[in-house]
C-alpha positions in Angstrom: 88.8 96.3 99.1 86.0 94.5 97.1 89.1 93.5 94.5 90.9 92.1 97.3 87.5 89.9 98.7 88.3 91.9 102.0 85.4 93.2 104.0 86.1 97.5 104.8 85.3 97.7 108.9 87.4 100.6 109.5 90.4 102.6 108.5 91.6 105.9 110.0 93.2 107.8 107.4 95.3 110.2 109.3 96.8 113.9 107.2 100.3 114.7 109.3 103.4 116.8 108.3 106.6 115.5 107.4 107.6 116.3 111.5 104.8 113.4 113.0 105.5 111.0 110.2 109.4 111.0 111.1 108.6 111.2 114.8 106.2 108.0 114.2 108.7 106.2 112.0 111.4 106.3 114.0 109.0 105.4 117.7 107.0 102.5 116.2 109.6 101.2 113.2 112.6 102.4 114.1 113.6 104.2 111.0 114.9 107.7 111.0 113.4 108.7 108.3 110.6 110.7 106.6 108.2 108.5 104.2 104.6 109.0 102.6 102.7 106.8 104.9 102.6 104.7 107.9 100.2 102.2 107.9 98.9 100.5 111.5 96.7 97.4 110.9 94.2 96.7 114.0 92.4 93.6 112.1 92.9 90.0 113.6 92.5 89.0 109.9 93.2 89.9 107.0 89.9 89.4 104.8 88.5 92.1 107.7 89.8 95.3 107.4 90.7 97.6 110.3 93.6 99.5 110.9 95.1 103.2 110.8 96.9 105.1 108.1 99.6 108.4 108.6 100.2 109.8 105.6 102.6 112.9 105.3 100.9 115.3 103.0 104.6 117.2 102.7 106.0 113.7 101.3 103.1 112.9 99.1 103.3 116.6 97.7 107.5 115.7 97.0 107.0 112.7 95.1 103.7 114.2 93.4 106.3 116.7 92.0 109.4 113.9 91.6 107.7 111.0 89.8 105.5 113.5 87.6 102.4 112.1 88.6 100.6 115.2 90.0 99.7 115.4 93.7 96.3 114.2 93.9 96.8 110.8 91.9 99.9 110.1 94.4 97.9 111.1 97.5 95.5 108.2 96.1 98.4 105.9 95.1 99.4 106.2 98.8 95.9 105.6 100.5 96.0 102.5 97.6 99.4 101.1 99.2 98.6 101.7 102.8 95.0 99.6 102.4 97.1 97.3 100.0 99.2 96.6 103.4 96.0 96.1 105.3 94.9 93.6 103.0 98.3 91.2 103.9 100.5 92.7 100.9 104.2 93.6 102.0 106.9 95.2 99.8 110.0 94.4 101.9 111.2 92.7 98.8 112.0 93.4 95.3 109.0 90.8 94.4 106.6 92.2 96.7 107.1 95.6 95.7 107.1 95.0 92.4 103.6 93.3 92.8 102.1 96.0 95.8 102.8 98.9 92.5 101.3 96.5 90.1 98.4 96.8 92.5 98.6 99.9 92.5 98.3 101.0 88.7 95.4 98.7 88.6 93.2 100.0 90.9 94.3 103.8 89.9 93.2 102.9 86.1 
């Protein structure tokens, strides 16, 4: 988070199955849908870091094997994102997710 000039209280990294991630989705975002990750942020700011991350080893595992990059550098991609989001960065639009995966690859190289 040192790249971002956040400060790292807390995060709750949380390892579910496809089932809970689905089940939170669609309870807490409406979406009936599985994903890789879930990310709940608890901080009152954004340059202090709190907040809670679900991330669906099943999905991660899926698009390990569909994008080629291997499992364990798309679990880390994912953890990347979700703190990327607890840092203020959205990617609800082609813009923002274009920069959130620029992100992304930085901080992976």
């Amino acid at each position: 988070m040192q790249g971002e000039d956040c400060i790292l209280n807390e995060v709750i990294v949380n390892f579910v199955a496809d089932s809970k991630i689905k089940e939170l989705n669609k309870k807490y975002l409406k979406h009936n849908y599985f994903t890789d990750i879930i990310t709940f942020p608890y901080n009152s700011t954004q340059k202090s870091i709190e907040g809670e991350l679900f991330i669906s080893l099943d999905t991660v595992k899926k698009n390990g094997l569909f994008y080629g990059s291997g499992y364990k550098r798309e679990l880390k991609r994912v953890i990347i994102h979700g703190c990327l989001h607890l840092a203020g960065y959205s990617d609800g639009t082609k813009n923002q997710k274009e920069l959130i995966y620029n992100k992304e690859n930085s901080y992976l190289s």
